[in-house]
C-alpha positions, -999 to 999 in steps of 0.1 A, spaced: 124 211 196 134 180 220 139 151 193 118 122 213 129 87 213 116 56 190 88 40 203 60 27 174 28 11 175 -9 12 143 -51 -3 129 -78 24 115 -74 41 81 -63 74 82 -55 87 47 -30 115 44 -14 116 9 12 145 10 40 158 -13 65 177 -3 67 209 -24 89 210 -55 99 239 -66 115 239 -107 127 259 -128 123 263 -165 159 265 -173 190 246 -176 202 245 -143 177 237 -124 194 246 -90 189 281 -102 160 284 -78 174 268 -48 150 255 -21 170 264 15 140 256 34 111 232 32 88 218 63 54 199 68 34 205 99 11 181 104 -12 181 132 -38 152 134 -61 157 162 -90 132 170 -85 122 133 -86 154 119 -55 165 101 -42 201 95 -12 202 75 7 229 66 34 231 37 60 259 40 86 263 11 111 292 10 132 296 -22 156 320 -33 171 326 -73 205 322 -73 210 334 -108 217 364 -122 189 367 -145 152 367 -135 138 327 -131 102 313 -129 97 288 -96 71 262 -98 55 249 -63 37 219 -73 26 194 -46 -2 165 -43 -28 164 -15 -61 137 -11 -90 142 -33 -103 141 2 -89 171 13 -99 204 12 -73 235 7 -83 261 33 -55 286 21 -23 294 5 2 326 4 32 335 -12 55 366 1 72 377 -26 99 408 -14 81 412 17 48 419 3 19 389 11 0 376 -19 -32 354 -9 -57 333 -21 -89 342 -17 -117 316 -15 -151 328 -32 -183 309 -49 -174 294 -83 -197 313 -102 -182 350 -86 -145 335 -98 -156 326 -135 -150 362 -146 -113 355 -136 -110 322 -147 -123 331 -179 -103 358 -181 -67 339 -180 -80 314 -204 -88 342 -231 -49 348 -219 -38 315 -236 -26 311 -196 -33 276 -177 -57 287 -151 -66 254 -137 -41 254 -106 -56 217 -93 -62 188 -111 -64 147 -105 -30 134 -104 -35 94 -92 -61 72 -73 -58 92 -44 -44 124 -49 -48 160 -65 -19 179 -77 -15 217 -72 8 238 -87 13 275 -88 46 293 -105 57 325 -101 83 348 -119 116 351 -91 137 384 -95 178 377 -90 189 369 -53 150 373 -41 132 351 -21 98 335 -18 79 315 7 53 296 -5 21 280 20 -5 260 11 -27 245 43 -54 217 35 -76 196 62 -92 162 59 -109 142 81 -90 109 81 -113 76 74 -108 47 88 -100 17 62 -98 -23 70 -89 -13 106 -59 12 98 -55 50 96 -32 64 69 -10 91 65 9 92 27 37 118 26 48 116 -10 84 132 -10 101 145 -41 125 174 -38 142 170 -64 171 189 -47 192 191 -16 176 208 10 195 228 33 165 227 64 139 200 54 114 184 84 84 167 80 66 171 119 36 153 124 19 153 159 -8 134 164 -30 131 193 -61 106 203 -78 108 233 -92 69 231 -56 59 231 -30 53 203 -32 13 199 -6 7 177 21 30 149 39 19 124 62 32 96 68 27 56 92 46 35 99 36 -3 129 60 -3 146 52 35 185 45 35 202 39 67 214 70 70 183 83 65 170 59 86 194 81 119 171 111 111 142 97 119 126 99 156 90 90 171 76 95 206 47 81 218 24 80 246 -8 66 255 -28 93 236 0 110 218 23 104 193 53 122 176 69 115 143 100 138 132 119 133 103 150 160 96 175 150 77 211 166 71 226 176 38 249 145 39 223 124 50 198 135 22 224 130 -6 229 97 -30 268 95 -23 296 116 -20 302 118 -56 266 124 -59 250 154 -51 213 145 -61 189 137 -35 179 106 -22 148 112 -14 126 104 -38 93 89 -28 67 77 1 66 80 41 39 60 54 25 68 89 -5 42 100 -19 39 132 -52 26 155 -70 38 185 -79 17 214 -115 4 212 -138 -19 232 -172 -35 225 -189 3 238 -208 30 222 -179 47 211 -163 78 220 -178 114 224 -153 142 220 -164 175 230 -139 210 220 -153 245 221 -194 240 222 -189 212 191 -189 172 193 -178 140 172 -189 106 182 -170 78 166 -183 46 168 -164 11 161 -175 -14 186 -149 -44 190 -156 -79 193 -188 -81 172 -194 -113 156 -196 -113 113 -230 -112 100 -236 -139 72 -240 -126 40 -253 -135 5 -233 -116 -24 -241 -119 -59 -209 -104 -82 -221 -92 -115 -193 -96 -138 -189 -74 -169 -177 -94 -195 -183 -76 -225 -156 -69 -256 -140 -39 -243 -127 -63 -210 -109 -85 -234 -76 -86 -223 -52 -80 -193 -90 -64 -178 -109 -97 -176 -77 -119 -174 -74 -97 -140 -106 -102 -129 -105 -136 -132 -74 -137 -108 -91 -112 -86 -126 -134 -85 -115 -163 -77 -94 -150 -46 -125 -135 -35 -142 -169 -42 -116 -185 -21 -122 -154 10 -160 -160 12 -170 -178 45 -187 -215 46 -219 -190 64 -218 -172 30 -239 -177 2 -231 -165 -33 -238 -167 -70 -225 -149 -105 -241 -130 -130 -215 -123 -158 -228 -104 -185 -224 -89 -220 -249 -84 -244 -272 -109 -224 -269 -121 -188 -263 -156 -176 -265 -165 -140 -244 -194 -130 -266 -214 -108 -305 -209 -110 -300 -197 -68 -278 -187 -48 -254 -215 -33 -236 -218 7 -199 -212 2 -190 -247 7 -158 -259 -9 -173 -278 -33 -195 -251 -40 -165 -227 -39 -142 -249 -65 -165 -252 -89 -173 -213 -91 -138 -209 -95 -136 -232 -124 -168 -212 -136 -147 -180 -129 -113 -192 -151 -133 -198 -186 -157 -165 -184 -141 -151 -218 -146 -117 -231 -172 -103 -264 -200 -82 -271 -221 -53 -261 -229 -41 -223 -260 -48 -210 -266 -35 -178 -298 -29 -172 -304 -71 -177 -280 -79 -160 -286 -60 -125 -325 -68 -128 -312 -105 -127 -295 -100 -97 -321 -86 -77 -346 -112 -85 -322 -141 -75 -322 -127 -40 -360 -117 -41 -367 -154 -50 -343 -166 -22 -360 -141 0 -393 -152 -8 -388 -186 -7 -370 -182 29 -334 -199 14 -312 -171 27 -301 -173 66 -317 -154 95 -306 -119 99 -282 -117 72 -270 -94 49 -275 -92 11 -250 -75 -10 -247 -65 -52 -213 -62 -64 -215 -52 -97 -184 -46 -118 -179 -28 -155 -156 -10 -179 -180 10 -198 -214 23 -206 -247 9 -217 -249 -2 -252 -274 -30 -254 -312 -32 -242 -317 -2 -220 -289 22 -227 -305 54 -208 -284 58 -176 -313 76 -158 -340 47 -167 -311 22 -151 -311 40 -122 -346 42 -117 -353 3 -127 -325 -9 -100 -340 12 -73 -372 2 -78 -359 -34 -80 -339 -30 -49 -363 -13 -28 -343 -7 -1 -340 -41 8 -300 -48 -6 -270 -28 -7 -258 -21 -40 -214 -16 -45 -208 -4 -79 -165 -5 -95 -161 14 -122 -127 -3 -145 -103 19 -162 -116 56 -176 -141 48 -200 -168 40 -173 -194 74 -165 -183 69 -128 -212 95 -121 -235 71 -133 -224 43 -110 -217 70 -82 -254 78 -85 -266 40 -93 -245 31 -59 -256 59 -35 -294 53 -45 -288 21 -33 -268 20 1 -236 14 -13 -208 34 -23 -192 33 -57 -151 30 -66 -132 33 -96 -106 3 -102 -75 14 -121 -60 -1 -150 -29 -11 -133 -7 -41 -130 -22 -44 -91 -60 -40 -105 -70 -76 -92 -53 -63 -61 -77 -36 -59 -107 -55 -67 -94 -81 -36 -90 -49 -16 -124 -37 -21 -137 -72 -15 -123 -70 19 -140 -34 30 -174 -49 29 -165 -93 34 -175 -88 73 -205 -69 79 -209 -64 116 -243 -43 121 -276 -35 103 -297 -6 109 -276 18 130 -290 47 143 -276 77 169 -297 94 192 -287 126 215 -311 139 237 -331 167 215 -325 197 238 -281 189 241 -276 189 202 -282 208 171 -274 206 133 -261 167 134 -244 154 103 -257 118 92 -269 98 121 -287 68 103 -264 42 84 -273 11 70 -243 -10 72 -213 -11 95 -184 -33 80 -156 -45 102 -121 -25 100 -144 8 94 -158 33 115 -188 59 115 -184 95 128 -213 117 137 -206 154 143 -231 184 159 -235 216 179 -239 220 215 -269 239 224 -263 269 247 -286 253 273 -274 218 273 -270 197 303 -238 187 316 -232 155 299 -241 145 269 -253 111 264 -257 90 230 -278 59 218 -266 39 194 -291 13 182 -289 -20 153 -298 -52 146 -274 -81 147 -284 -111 135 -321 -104 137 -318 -90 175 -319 -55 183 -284 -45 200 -280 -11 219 -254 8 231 -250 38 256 -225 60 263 -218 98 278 -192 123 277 -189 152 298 -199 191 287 -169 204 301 -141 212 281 -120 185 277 -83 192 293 -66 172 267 -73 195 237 -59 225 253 -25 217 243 -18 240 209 13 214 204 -17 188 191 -45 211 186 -50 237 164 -75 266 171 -118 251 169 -106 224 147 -135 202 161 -159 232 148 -140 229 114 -143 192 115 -180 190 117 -182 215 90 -163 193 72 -178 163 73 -213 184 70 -201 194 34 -185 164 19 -223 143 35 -241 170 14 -225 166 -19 -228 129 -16 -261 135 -12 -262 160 -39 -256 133 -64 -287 111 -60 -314 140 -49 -340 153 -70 -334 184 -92 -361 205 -63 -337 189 -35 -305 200 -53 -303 236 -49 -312 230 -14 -287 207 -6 -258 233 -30 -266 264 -6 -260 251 26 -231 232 12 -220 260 -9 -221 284 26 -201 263 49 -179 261 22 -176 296 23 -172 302 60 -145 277 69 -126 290 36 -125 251 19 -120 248 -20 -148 225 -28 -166 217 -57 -189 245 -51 -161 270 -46 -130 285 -59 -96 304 -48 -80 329 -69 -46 335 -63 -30 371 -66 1 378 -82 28 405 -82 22 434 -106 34 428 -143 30 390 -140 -2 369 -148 -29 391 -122 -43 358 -109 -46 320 -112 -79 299 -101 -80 268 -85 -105 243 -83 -115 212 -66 -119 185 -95 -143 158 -94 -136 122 -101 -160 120 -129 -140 147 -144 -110 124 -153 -130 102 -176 -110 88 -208 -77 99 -192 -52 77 -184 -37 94 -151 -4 84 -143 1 59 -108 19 63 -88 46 78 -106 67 113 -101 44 143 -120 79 163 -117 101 171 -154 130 160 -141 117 122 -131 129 101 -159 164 116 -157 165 116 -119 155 77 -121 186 67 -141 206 89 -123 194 70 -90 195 37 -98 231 38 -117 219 28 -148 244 40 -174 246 12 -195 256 -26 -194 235 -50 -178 218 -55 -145 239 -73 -128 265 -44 -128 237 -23 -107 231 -51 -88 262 -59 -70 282 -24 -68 256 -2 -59 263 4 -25 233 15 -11 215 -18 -23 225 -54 -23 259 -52 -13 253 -32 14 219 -55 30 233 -89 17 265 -78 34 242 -85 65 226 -115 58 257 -140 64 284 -143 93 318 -131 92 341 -155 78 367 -173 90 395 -156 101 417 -183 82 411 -162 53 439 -141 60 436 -102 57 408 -84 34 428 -80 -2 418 -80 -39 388 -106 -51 403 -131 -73 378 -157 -78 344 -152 -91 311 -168 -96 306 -182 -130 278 -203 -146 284 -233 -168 268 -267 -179 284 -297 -158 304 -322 -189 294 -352 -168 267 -363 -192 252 -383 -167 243 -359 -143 215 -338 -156 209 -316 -124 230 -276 -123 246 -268 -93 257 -236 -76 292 -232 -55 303 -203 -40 339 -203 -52 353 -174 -33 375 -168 0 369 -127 7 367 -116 43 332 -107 37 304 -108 17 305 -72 9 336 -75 -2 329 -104 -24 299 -92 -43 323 -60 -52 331 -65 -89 317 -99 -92 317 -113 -125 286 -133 -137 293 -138 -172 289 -171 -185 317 -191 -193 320 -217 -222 348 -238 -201 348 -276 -191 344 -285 -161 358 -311 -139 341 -329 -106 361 -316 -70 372 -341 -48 357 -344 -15 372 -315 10 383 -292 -21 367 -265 -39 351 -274 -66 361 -255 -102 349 -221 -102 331 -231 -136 307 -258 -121 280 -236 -119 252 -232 -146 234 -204 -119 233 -190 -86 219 -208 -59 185 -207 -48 185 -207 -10 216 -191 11 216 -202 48 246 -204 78 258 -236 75 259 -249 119 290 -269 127 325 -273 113 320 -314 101 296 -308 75 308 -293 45 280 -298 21 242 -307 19 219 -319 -6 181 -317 -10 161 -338 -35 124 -317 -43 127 -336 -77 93 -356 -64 76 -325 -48 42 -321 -61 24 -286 -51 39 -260 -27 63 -272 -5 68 -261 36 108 -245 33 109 -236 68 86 -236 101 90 -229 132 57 -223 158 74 -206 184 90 -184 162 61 -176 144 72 -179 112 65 -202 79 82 -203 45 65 -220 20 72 -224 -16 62 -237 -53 93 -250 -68 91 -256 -110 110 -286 -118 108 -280 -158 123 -243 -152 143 -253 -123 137 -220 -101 107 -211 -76 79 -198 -92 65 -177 -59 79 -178 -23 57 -165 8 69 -157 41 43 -158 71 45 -142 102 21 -151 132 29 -116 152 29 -93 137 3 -103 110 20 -106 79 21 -123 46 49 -117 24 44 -135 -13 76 -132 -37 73 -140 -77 95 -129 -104 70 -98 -115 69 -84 -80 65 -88 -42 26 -84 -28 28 -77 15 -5 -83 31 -13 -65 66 -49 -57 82 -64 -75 52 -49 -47 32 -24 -55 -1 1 -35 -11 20 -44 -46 63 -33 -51 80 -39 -79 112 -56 -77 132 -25 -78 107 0 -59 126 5 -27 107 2 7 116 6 42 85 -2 72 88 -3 106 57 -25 127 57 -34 164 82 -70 162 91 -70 127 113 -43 102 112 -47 67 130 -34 40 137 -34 2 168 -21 -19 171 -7 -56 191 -39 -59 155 -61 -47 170 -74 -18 142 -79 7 148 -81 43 123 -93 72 141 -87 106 136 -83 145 156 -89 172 147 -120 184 137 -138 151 159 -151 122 160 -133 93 147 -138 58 155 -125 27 139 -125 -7 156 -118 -45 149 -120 -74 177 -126 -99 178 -115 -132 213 -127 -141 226 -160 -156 196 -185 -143 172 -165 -129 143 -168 -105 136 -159 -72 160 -167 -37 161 -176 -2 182 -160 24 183 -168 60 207 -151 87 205 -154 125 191 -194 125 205 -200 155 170 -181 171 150 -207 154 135 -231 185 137 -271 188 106 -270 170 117 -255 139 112 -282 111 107 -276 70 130 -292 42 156 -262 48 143 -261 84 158 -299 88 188 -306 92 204 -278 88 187 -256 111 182 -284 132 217 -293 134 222 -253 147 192 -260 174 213 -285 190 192 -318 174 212 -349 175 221 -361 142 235 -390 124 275 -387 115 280 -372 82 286 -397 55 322 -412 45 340 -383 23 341 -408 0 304 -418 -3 287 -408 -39 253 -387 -40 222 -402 -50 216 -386 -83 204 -354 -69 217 -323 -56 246 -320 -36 261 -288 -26 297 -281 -14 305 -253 10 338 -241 8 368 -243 32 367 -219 62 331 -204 54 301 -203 71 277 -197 40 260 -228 28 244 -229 -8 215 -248 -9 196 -252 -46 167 -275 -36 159 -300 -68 141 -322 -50 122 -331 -14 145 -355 3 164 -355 31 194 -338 30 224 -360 30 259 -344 46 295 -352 30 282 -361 -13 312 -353 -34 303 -323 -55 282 -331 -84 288 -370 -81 256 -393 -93 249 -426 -82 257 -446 -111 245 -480 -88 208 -466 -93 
């Protein structure tokens, strides 16, 4: 296959979550079973994804082994099939109805054998796992194939390839094609596992409506070091991408008699809207739960627009409502909710029932009384950990009491905390009201996921929206009457061509926005479209397979609020297209065959979300046996303490920070041994009672220098340097807080006074760059207790604290861990992440910014900065001036005499011959070249 070169662009939500196969084996040595071959095909065509998983083993031993091929797919997603050949023979899985497969299922239970081949594995995925018993040098090939329709989420489509091998793989290629007749708008890339080698074996392609994504790497490329023979890969690959849209009817896509019509108009203005959050607050929140939704509800608070208004109903065994009506967003209005929100405290029962009645007649009254704004939109968030237990505990007598209340007239959003919640109850509660329901995961990120959630439905764009198709064109049309379209999401209405139809097929698409009816028109032409006749993107009637997908997964939505006469309706038809297009639903199941003398057959099922109640499913982390000892072997921890991983690993720190400062002066004289080191110690002066950081090294690099660094603290004295010399390696209590090119060759050191700084502080901004620093510095701990870096184009908010790095993008959040690794790629802008926790923002024409946090002798988070010489005259900050100024070319005042003493704040030397300057900001004044290191101004 031509490998195409990098081009990337992304904005819908298309949600792929793939892992790799893993095959294991029960012994010892678990390269027994050796993988030689294991490839993804993924073809996503008009936002329908096929994707195929092909792993072919062989046991290397001479005794007979058992391989396991275990991999996670979306809860979304529907299996369609999966094989093994085992010796030449095919063994496949049939798909029948649940009820024909109990027999079976039954059957292998009686066995004492684990029948259930899926099951919930995380918030988004399902793991499926099938072994089978491997004869001595015989080979397998395992396939599974699964199809989702991808939905669009806060304006981006995802695709999640989760990759865990566990082993070297001799051919491994993931080959994702995707193809969008609209237009591909933008692509972009993230990897929690990308090295740059790794980086070499990835290529994309794209074209107006096409795109290509290959990633195939090498032995030596998938490998941890040479010494090392584990794999490296170990983790996510991130595909996200938009489609080109315009203020239209949408697009009609016509393939082999069927149609899809998605519709996302641009440029629509927000609708106002009134939101009431009903806040559990009951006993069992007490703790990290409510302490989270506090954080989470007043960021929210802080989101809601001045067009908004709002009130809260937090509840236990009673309900309270904060204000007697609902009040604008102002920010008076706004600040004191959030004082409101920051004392609700956690005790007694659950009382539902009270608590959503409540909230419907606050927006009745305001609705009678003519107090909420023309044409907008009225919303219920309710929020809760756990069941009914006080006043009306019946679930069903709930449901029926809110949708009386309701009466169509709200939308009701229901998030269901943790795993002690009936999330069919809320599902139901939800649904019967126009909303959709979530579960929020006990998780360090859970106020993350509440903000996340806020976001889907902050910007209401349309009311009312209806489809029509001229009645003698269409047949057997999914959903075509919605009630709210939010901005960043989309709605997709699928049907048949009739036989007779005319030659194009035109579509209405009528709402109300902001009390005026709106319309839209568009057409599409019968003939078949030449752009899905390419089987490179398109596989065989997958717009027929997509309707019939999104026909079943409307039908057991709606399955879950009808009446019991409607139900058995609603299973049949659901049940039959399950059947016909070969999808493991719900309503069906695949039993898989097996060689002769082994277990005769396995079942698989599709599991339900209210089927994981009370257990505490693992996030995000590897589901594989070998994970605990394949995370130490990774990250090099063997003992000792951090810092040891820190700086010798070479894949991490010393390897990125390596990058982030120029080459040193050649007056070094040729790369040898490090002699000096950094060490931490209290100054002796008494009277000085700042710390200072000096780099006290001459290597010919920074690589070099970090390589066997020593930060041990040292219990030596200390005595002051005199101006021009190097200061004693020992006059250091930590490492410095901000690391920046020094411009020039007269100044030699620089110090910055935040002692008076009150609130965050502006580091560094520069307008025509794009790009703003900005900071909260605690004097009393003397380290930064968050740093967030902004970025005008592309959109993106960086925002550092010691716990762990949050990237916002498209409204979206996305939480790391210090020592998570993570490698993106976005039109302007890569970043990257280490094991060390280096984090790297770079482009080609921007400067670059690191963030760390250290965990050795004083830590807390730091600055980097390489490449200042792109910031523009503009560029301004208190690191942004002088000393970026002075590389921009801005006149300056002379340095100071040598001999002139520091004000009693910081001062920072840099050494002879480097180009590194240290910078620990104490204080926000101006920065005063040539203080003698460590010197206070005794005439003060």
């Amino acid at each position: 296959m031509k490998t195409p070169a990098p081009a990337w662009t992304c904005g819908l939500a298309l949600v792929l979550l793939l892992l790799l196969a893993v095959l294991q084996t029960t012994t010892a040595q678990k390269n027994d079973i050796d993988i030689y071959s294991l490839t993804v095909d993924s073809k996503v065509s008009s936002r329908f994804a096929h994707t195929v998983v092909t792993s072919r083993v062989v046991n290397r031993a001479d005794t007979m082994q058992e391989a396991t091929f275990q991999m996670e797919l979306p809860k979304r997603a529907f299996i369609t099939n999966f094989s093994m050949i085992i010796d030449g023979v095919t063994y496949p899985g049939n798909i029948k109805e649940k009820a024909a497969a109990q027999e079976q299922y039954s059957a292998a239970v009686a066995r004492g054998e684990s029948a259930g081949l899926v099951k919930a594995t995380g918030r988004k995925m399902e793991q499926f796992q099938v072994s089978v018993s491997v004869a001595p040098a015989a080979k397998v090939t395992f396939e599974l194939v699964y199809e989702e329709l991808l939905k669009r989420n806060l304006g981006v489509y995802e695709l999640l390839l989760k990759v865990q091998p566990q082993q070297l793989v001799k051919h491994l290629q993931m080959d994702i094609h995707i193809f969008e007749p609209q237009g591909i708008s933008f692509l972009e890339t993230d990897s929690t596992f990308m090295t740059s080698e790794l980086e070499n074996a990835l290529t994309t392609s794209q074209t107006q409506t096409k795109a290509h994504i290959l990633f195939k790497p090498t032995l030596s490329q998938q490998q941890k070091s040479s010494e090392q023979k584990d794999t490296v890969i170990n983790g996510d690959f991130i595909v996200r991408y938009d489609v080109n849209r315009t203020l239209s009817g949408g697009s009609i896509q016509i393939e082999n008699g069927y149609f899809v019509h998605y519709f996302a108009p641009e440029g629509l203005p927000t609708i106002p809207k009134n939101v009431i959050f009903v806040i559990d607050k009951s006993g069992s929140m007490r703790g990290k739960k409510i302490q989270q939704t506090r954080e989470a509800l007043i960021k929210i608070l802080d989101d809601l627009s001045p067009k908004d208004q709002f009130n809260l109903v937090p509840f236990s065994e009673e309900a309270t409502q904060w204000k007697p009506s609902l009040v604008p967003a102002s920010a008076e209005n706004v600040k004191k909710a959030k004082t409101y929100a920051a004392g609700i405290q956690a005790q007694g029962g659950t009382n539902i029932n009270s608590a959503m009645l409540m909230a419907v007649q606050l927006l009745e009254r305001a609705t009678r009384e003519e107090l909420l704004p023309s044409g907008s939109v009225s919303l219920i968030i309710l929020l809760t950990d756990g069941d009914p237990t006080v006043g009306e505990t019946n679930p069903e007598t709930i449901q029926r009491n809110v949708q009386d209340a309701i009466g169509g007239q709200y939308s009701l959003f229901c998030l269901g905390f943790g795993f002690d919640v009936s999330y069919a109850f809320l599902e139901r509660l939800a649904l019967d009201n126009g909303g959709l329901a979530r579960r929020i995961y006990e998780d360090s990120d859970s106020a993350l996921q509440l903000q996340d959630f806020y976001q889907e439905v902050a910007n209401p764009l349309l009311t009312a929206v209806a489809f029509e198709y001229p009645s003698n064109a269409v047949e057997d049309v999914t959903q075509d009457n919605f009630r709210l379209l939010f901005k960043g999401s989309e709605m997709v209405v699928a049907g048949k061509l009739r036989d007779q139809s005319p030659d194009v097929l035109s579509a209405k698409v009528s709402g109300q926005l902001l009390m005026q009816n709106i319309t839209f028109q568009t057409e599409s032409s019968m003939a078949e479209q030449e752009e899905f006749q390419s089987t490179k993107y398109i596989f065989h009637n997958f717009m027929e397979r997509l309707w019939a997908y999104l026909t079943i997964q409307q039908l057991l939505e709606q399955i879950v609020s009808a009446s019991d006469a409607e139900k058995q309706t609603l299973k049949t038809r659901a049940l039959g297209l399950s059947l016909n297009y070969s999808f493991v639903t719900p309503l069906t199941s695949m039993v898989v065959t097996k060689p002769e003398g082994q277990e005769q057959s396995q079942v698989a099922e599709k599991p339900v979300e209210n089927e994981n109640r009370n257990r505490n499913v693992p996030l995000g982390h590897s589901v594989f046996r070998y994970q605990d000892f394949m995370g130490m072997r990774r990250s090099g921890m063997t003992g000792g303490n951090h810092a040891d991983l820190l700086l010798t690993h070479r894949r991490g720190f010393r390897g990125q920070a390596a990058e982030m400062l120029p080459s040193f002066s050649s007056r070094l004289g040729p790369p040898g041994p490090l002699r000096p080191h950094y060490s931490f110690d209290s100054f002796s002066n008494p009277n000085l009672r700042l710390r200072a950081p000096v780099l006290t090294s001459a290597p010919s690099g920074f690589d070099e220098m970090l390589h066997g660094v020593d930060f041990k603290i040292k219990e030596t004295t200390s005595t002051h340097a005199p101006p021009g010399e190097l200061p004693s390696p020992s006059a250091l209590t930590e490492a410095p807080a901000a690391i920046l090119p020094l411009p020039g060759q007269s100044v030699d050191r620089l110090c910055v006074d935040i002692e008076h700084s009150q609130g965050p502080m502006n580091l560094l901004s520069d307008p025509d760059q794009g790009i703003e620093v900005t900071g909260h510095y605690e004097i009393e701990k003397a380290q930064f207790s968050w740093i967030e870096v902004t970025f005008r184009d592309p959109q993106l908010q960086v925002h550092a604290t010691p716990t762990r790095v949050v990237v916002t993008r498209n409204r979206r959040n996305s939480a790391y861990k210090w020592k998570n690794t993570l490698f993106s790629v976005m039109p302007g802008l890569k970043m990257t992440k280490d094991e060390a926790g280096l984090l790297l923002l770079s482009s080609p024409d921007k400067v670059t910014i690191g963030l760390l946090f250290w965990d050795g002798p004083g830590q807390g988070l730091r600055l980097l900065l390489r490449d200042t010489d792109r910031f523009s005259s503009h560029v301004g900050g208190t690191l942004g001036m002088p000393p970026m100024a002075l590389h921009s070319g801005h006149p300056q005042k002379s340095p100071l005499p040598s001999n002139k003493q520091c004000p009693e704040f910081l001062c920072v030397s840099r050494p002879p011959c480097l180009y590194p300057l240290l910078i620990h900001p104490l204080s926000l004044r101006p920065v005063l070249p040539g203080c003698a290191l460590g010197a206070p101004n005794r005439g003060r």
